[in-house]
C-alpha positions in Angstrom: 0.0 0.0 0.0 1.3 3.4 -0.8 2.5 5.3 2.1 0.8 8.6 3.1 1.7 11.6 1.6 3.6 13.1 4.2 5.6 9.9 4.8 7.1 10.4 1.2 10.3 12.8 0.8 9.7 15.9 -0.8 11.7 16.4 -4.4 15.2 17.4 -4.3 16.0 20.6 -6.0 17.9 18.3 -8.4 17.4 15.0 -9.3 18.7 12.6 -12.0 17.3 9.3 -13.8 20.8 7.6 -16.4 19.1 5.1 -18.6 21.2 2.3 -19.2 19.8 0.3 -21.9 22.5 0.7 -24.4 24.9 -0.7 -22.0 24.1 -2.9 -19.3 20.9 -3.6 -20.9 22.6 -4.7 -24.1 24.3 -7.6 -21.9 21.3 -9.5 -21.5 22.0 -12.9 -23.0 19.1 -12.9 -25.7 20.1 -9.1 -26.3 22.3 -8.4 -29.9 22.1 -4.6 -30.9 23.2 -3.4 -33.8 24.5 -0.1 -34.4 21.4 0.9 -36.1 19.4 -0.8 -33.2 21.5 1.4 -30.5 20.6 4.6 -32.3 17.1 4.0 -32.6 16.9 2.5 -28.9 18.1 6.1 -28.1 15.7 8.1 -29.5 12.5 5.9 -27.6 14.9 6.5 -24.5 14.9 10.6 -25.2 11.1 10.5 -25.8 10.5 9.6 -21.8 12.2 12.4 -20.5 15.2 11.0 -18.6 18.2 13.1 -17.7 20.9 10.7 -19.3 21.6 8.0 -21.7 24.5 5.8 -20.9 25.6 5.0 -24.4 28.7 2.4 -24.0 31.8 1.6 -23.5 33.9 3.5 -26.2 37.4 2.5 -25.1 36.7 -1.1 -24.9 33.9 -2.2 -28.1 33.9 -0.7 -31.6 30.2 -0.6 -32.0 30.2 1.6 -28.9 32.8 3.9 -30.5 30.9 3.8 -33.4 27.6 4.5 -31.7 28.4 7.7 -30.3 29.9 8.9 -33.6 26.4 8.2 -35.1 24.6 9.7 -32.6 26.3 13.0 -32.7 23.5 13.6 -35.1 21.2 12.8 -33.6 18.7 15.5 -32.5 18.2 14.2 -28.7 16.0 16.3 -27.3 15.9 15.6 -23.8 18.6 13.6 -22.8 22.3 13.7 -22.5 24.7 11.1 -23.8 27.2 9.7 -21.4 30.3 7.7 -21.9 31.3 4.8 -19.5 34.7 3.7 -19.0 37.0 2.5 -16.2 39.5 4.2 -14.1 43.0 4.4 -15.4 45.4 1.2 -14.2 48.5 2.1 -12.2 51.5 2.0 -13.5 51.5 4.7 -16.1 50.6 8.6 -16.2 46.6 8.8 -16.4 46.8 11.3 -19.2 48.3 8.4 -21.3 45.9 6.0 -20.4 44.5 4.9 -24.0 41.4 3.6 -22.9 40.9 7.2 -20.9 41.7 9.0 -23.9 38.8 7.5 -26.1 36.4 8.0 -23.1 38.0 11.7 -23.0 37.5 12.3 -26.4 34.5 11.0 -27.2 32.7 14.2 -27.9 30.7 13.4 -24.5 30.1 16.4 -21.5 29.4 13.6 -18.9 30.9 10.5 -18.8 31.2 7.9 -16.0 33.5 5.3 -14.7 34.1 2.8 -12.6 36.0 1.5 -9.6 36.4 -1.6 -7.5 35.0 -0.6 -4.1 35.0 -3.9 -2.2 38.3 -5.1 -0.6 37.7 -8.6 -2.3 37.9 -7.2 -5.9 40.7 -6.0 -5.4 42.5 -8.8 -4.3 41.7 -10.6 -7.2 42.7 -7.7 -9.1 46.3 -7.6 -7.4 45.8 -4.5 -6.3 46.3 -2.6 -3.2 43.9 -0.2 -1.8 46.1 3.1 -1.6 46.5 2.0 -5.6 43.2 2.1 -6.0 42.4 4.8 -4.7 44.9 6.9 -5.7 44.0 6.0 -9.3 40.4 6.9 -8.9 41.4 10.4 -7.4 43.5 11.3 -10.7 40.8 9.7 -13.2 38.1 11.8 -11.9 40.5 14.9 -10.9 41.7 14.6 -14.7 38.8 14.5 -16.5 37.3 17.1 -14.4 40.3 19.2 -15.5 39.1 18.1 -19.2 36.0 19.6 -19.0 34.1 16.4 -18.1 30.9 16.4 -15.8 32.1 12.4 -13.9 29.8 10.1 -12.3 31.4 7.3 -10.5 30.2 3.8 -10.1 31.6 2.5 -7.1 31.3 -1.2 -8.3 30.2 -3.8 -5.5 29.7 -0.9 -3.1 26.9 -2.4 -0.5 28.9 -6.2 -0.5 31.9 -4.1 0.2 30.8 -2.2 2.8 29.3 -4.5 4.5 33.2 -6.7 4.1 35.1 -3.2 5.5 32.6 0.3 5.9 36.0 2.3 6.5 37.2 1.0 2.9 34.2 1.4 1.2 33.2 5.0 2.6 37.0 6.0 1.7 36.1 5.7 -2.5 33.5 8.0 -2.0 35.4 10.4 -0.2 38.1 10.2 -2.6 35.1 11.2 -5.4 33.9 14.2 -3.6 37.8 15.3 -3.2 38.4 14.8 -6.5 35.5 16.9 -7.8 33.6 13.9 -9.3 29.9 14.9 -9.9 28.1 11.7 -8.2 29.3 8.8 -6.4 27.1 6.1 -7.8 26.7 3.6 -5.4 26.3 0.0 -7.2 24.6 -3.6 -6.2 26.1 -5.5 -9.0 25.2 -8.6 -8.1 21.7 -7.9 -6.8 22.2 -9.4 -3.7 20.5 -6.7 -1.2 17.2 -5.8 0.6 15.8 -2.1 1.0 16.3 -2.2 4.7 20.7 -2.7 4.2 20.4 -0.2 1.1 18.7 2.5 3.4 21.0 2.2 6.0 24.4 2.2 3.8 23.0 5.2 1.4 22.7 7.0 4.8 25.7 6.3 6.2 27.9 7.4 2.9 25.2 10.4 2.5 27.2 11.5 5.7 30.6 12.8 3.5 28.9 15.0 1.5 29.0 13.8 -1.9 25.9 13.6 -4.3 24.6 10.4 -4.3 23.2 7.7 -6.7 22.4 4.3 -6.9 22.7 1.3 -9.4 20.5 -1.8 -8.7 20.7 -5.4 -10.1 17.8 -7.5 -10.0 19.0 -11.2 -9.0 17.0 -10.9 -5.5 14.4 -9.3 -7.2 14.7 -5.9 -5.1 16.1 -3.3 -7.8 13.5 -1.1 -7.9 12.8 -1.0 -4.0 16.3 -0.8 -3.3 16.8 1.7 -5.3 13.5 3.6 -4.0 15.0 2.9 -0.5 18.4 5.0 -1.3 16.3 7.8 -2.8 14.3 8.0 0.8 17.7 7.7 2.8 19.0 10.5 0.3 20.3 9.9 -3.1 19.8 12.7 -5.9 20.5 9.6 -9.0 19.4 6.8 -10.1 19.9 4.6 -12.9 17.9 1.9 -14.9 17.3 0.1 -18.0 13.9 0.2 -20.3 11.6 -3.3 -19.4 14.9 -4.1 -16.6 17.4 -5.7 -19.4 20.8 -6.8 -17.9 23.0 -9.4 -16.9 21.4 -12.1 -15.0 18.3 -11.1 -14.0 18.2 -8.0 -15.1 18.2 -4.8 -13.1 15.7 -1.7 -12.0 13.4 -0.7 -14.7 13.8 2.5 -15.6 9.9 2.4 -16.5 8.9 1.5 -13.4 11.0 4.2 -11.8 9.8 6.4 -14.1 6.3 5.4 -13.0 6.6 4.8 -9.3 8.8 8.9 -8.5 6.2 10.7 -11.1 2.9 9.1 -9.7 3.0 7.8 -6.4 6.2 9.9 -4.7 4.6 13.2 -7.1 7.5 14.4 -8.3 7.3 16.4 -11.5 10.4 14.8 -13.4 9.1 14.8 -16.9 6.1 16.4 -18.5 2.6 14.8 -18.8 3.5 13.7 -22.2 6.5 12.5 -21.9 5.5 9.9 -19.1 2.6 8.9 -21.4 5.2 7.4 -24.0 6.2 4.8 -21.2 4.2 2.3 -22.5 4.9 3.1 -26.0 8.6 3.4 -25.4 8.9 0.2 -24.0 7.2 -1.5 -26.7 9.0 -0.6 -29.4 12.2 -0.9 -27.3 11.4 -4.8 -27.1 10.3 -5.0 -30.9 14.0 -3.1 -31.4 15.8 -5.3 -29.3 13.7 -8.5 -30.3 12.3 -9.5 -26.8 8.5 -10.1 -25.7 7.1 -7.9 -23.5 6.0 -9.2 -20.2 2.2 -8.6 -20.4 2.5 -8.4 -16.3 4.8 -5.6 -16.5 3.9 -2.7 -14.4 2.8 0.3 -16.0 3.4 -0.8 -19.3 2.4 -4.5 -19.4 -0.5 -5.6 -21.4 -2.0 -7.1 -18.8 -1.0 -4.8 -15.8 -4.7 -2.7 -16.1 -6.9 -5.4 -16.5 -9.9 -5.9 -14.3 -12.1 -9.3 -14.0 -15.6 -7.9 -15.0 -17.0 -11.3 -14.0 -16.7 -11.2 -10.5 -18.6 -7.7 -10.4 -22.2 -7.4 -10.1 -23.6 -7.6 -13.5 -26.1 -4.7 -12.5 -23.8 -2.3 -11.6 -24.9 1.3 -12.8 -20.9 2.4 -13.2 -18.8 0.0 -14.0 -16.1 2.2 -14.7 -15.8 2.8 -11.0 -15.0 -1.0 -10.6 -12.8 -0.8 -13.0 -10.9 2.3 -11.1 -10.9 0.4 -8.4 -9.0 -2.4 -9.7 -5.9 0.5 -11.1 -3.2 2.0 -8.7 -2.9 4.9 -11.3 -4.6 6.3 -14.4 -3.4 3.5 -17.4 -3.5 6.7 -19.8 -1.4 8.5 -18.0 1.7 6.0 -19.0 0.5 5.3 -22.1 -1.6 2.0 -21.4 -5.2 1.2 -21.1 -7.8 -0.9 -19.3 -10.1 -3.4 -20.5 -12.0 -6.3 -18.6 -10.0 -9.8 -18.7 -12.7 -11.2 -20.7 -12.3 -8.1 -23.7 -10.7 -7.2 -26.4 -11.7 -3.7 -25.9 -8.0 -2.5 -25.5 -7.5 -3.3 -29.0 -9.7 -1.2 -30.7 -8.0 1.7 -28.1 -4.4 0.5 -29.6 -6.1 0.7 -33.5 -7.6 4.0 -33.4 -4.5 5.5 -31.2 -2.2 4.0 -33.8 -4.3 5.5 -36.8 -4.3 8.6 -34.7 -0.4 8.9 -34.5 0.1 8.2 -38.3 -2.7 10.9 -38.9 -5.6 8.7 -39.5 -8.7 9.8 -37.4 -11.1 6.7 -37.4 -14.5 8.5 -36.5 -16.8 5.7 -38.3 -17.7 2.6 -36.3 -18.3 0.8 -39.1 -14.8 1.1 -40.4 -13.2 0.2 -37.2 -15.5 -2.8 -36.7 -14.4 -4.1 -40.3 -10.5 -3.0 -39.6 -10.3 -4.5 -36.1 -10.6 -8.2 -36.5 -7.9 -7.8 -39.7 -5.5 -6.1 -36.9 -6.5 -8.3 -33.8 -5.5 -11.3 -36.4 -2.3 -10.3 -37.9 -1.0 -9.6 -34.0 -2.3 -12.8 -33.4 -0.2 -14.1 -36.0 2.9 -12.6 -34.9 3.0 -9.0 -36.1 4.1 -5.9 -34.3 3.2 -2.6 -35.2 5.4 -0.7 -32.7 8.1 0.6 -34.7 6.7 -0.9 -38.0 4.7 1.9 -39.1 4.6 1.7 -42.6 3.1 -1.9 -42.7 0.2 -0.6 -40.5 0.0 2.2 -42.7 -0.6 -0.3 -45.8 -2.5 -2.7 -43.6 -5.0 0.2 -42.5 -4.8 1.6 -46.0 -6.2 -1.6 -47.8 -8.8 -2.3 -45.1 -10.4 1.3 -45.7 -10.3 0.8 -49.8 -7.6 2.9 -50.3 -4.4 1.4 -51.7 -3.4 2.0 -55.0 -0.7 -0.2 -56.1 2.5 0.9 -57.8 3.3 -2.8 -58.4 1.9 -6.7 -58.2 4.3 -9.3 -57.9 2.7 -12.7 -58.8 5.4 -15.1 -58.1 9.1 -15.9 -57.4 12.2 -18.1 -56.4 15.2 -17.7 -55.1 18.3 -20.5 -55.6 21.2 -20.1 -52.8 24.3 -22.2 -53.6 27.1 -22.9 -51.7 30.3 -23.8 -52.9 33.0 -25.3 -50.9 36.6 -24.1 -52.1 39.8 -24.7 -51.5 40.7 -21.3 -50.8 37.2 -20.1 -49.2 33.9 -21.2 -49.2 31.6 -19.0 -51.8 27.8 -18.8 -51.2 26.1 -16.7 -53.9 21.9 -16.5 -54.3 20.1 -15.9 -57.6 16.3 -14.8 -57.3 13.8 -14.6 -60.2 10.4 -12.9 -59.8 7.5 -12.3 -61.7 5.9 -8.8 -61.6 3.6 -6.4 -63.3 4.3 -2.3 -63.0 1.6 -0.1 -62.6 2.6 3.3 -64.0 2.4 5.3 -67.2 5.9 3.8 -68.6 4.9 0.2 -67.7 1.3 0.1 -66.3 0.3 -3.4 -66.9 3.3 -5.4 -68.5 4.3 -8.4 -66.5 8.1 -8.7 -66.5 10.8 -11.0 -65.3 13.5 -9.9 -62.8 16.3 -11.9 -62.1 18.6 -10.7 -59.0 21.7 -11.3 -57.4 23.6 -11.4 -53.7 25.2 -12.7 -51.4 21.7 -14.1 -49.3 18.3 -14.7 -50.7 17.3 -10.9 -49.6 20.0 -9.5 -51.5 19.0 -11.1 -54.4 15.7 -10.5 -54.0 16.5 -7.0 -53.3 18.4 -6.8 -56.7 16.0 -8.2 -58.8 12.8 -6.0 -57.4 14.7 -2.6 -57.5 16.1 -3.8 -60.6 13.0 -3.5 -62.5 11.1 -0.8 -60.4 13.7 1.6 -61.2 13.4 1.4 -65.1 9.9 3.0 -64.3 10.1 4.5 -60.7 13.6 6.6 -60.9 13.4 7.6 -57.4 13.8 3.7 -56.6 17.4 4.3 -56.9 18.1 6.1 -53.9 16.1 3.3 -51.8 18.6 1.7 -49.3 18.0 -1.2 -47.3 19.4 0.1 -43.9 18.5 -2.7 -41.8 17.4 -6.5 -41.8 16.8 -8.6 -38.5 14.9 -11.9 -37.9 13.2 -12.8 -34.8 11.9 -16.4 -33.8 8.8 -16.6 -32.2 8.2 -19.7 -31.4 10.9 -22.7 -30.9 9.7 -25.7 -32.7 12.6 -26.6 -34.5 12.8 -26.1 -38.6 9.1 -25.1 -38.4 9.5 -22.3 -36.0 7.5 -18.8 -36.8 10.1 -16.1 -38.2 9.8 -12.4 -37.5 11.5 -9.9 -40.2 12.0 -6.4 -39.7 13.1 -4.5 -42.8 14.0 -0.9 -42.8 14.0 1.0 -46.1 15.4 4.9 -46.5 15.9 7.0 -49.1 18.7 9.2 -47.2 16.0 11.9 -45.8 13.3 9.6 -44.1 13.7 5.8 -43.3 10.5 3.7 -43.0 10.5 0.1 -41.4 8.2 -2.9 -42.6 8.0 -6.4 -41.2 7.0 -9.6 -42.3 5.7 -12.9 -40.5 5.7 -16.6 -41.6 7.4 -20.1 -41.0 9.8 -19.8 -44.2 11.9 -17.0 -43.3 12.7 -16.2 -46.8 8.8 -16.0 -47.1 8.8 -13.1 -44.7 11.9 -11.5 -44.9 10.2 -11.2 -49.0 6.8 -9.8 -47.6 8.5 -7.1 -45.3 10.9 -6.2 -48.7 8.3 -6.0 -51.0 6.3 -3.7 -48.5 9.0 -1.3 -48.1 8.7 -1.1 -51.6 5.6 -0.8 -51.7 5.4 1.9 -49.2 8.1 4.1 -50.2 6.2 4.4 -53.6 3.1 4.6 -52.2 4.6 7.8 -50.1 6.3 9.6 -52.9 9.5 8.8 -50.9 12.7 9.6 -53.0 11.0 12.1 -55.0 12.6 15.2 -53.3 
């Protein structure tokens, strides 16, 4: 039950939420981002409001150097990138430190690193604790003198304190000395209740430092640890979208999100940027190719569902039973309610979705006739998250208005593989069968033959191979992206997922496809990028 008001703290004159998706979210096991992924991952993130995005490691992986090169376009416009690194090892000037110098010059304001802080790590490490310490001291001392804004994440904190408090306390004096900007207090391994978190955020509250807190989920505890060190003090705290991580995960930013906005009342982030919670972490699972947990708080399918059977049947406002089954408004995070034994939250997710892509759908008639078509093709396996193009063409055709630039009535697609001495070569040859629709072709049926290195890239050659002849624009059409996703496991007949996304260097559009050949699909979300693109006048100008 949620405390009284006055029990709650009062906001802090500042406080920060670091999103850490990019980064310790992208090492959950199932997780694989691609650099393409990581971009648009960040620009969900931005749309909820949060202070900082943790972006990567740049001194240690390519993609993460690569990642915040890319995102230097980006136009972020709510959140701050941040760089994560490690302190720099003894044993050499800091200032030389190569893996300092790419976190230095990354082109970041903030950037954060981290530090053993439990006795045991460092004896593993070999390394003594005036060596550590010292070397924390310069790292934050010379990136401050850099320019840099440094959070610390004191790694293992809580298990190290409770091993040697003196020890433990000593790293985050040596980060307010050193001018760092927050001593990040971390449970990496999960391991602690809200009663020891309390008591140890109060105790290193004591030096003087601005606090935060990083919480793992392996006693599942994250998020009411980490709401534990915000009521014993601390002024950060960090998270990752839907709690991806290592092991079992860690706090949900989310959830956090939710819990300081709408039950502690702290205005954070606007009204409309808390609504995109649920939207945000949607299409963050569709990016990253995980299910959403319908149980979810906040943002679940399932978490603002009521039982409408167990109500009296006679009851003259039934929408104050459902209330009564909701700790918050679902609207207000971007969710809705419907009774367990209803669809009804369909038809809400329809005519929002229309909404967003400009389609107001104002007769009842049309929605009744669209909604079974859209209930059935997520019952199927499609996602219409981030794939707004094929609900675009899927809510287009239901409502009698799609004009074809082009039918394809058949095709194939050969894939050999041919084992050298040298190297093995595959190579894939795909023929189609299609018919243009357009003043310089309208109606003549053609074959395209196409060539790649997989079946998509032939498949790809052969279709923009003919379209161009009467489409010019199809030439700057680039397929950015391609990623398959299994939905179910049953072997050589498993469901396949493809996500296509399609640009033509000013606007990229993304298409998906679903069936148990995954050539099959990964064809259908191709040919409706096509389709799309043409249908929008992309590549025109």
């Amino acid at each position: 039950m949620t405390p009284p008001v006055d029990a709650l703290p009062p906001p802090p004159e500042h406080f920060e939420i670091l999103d850490c998706t990019l980064r310790d979210g992208a090492l959950q096991e199932s997780i694989r981002l691609s650099l393409g992924d990581r971009l648009r991952i960040a620009q969900q993130v931005d749309l909820l409001g949060v202070d900082f995005i943790e972006g990567g490691w740049p001194g240690l992986n390519t993609i993460d150097r690569d990642f915040f090169e890319a995102a230097s376009q980006l136009d972020l416009q709510n959140s701050r990138l941040v760089a994560f690194g490690t302190i720099a090892p003894p044993g050499r000037p800091v200032a030389d430190d190569p893996a300092l110098g790419a976190l230095r010059d990354v082109g970041t304001d903030h950037v954060c690193v981290v530090v053993r802080s439990d006795l045991e790590h460092l004896t593993a490490a070999h390394l003594t604790p005036p060596q550590n310490l010292d070397q924390l001291g310069a790292t934050v001392a010379h990136l401050r003198a850099e320019g840099k804004q440094v959070l610390v994440d004191l790694e293992h904190f809580f298990d190290g304190y409770l091993r040697d408090p003196h020890y433990a306390l000593e790293c985050v004096r040596r980060v307010a000395e050193a001018g760092g900007r927050r001593a990040v207090l971390c449970d990496t391994n999960g391991g602690m209740l809200p009663g020891q978190v309390g008591d140890i955020i109060s105790a290193a509250a004591a030096i003087g430092v601005d606090l935060g807190v990083h919480c793992h989920d392996d006693s599942g505890c994250a998020v009411a640890n980490t709401l534990a060190a915000v009521e014993a003090g601390a002024v950060h705290v960090q998270g990752a979208v839907n709690g991806y991580g290592p092991r079992g995960g860690m706090a949900d930013t989310t959830i956090l999100l939710g819990n300081l906005q709408l039950k502690y009342g702290w205005p954070l982030v606007t009204s409309e940027q808390l609504a995109q919670m649920t939207p945000v972490a949607t299409a963050v699972a569709e990016i990253a190719q995980q299910v959403m947990d319908p149980r979810q708080p906040y943002v679940g399918n399932s978490s603002f569902t009521w039982i409408a059977a167990r109500d009296r049947p006679d009851d003259p406002a039934p929408e104050k039973v459902s209330r009564s089954h909701h700790h918050v408004d679902p609207v207000a995070v971007g969710n809705g309610e419907r009774p367990i034994d209803s669809r009804g939250d369909d038809r809400d997710r329809l005519v929002n979705k229309a909404r967003a892509l400009g389609y107001e759908l104002v007769d009842e008639e049309l929605v009744e006739r669209i909604l079974p078509i859209f209930q059935g093709r997520e019952a199927m396996g499609y996602t219409y998250g981030v794939a707004d193009a094929s609900f675009e063409l899927l809510l287009r055709d239901a409502m009698g208005d799609l004009e074809a630039p082009f039918g394809v009535s058949g095709w194939r697609v050969l894939t050999e593989h041919q084992i050298g001495d040298a190297e093995d070569v595959t190579d894939s040859h795909a023929q189609l069968e299609i018919v243009v629709h357009h003043s310089a072709g309208s109606g003549q049926s053609q074959t395209a033959a196409g060539q790649g290195a997989g079946a998509l890239a032939a498949l790809d050659d052969a279709l923009s191979g003919v379209l161009v002849q009467a489409y010019p624009q199809v030439q700057r059409f680039q397929l950015l992206d391609y990623q398959v996703c299994i939905l179910d496991h049953v072997g050589a007949n498993s469901t396949t997922r493809t996500q296509v996304d399609m640009s033509d260097g000013v606007r990229t559009w993304v298409t998906i496809g679903v069936g148990e050949n995954v050539i099959e699909s990964s064809w259908e979300a191709l040919n409706d990028a096509y389709f799309y693109g043409l249908m929008k006048g992309h590549g025109l100008g």
